[in-house]
N, C-alpha and C positions, 0 to 999 in steps of 0.2 A: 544660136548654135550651142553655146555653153547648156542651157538647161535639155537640151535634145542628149548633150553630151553624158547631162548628170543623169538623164533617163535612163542612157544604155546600161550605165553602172549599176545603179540601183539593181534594173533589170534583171543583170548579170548576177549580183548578187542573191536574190532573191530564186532564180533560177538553182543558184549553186546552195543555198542553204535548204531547197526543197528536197534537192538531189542528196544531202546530207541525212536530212530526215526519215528521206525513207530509208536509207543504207543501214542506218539505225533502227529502226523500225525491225525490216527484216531482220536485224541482228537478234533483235530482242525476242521475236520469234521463231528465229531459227535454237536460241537456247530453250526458250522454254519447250519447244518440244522435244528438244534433245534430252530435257531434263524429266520430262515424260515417259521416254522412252526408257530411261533408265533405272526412274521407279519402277517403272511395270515390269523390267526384268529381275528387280531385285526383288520384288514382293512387297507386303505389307511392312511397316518399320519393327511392329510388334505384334504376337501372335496375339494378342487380346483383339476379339471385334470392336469396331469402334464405335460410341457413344455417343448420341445427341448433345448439345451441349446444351438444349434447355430442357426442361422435366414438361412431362406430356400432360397438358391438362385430367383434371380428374374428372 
């Protein structure tokens, strides 16, 4: 009975840390696209186009 008992728990637990995950999860994608959207209303950071960061073979 004890070890059926520690199962529920575990269970519970694991149940409620999944349920944590994802909450976070969404969170983290609810900003970053918030934070998307707010680039694109703002523009470019600076009017210079922007630049490969490695040099193009010759």
């Amino acid at each position: 009975m004890f070890a059926y008992e520690l199962q529920q728990i575990r269970s519970a637990e694991l149940i409620r840390e999944a349920a944590e995950y994802r909450i976070a999860r969404e969170a983290r994608r609810a900003g970053r696209e918030a934070s998307r959207q707010h680039d694109a209303e703002r523009g470019l950071h600076s009017p210079r186009p922007r630049r490969h960061r490695l040099a193009r073979p010759a």
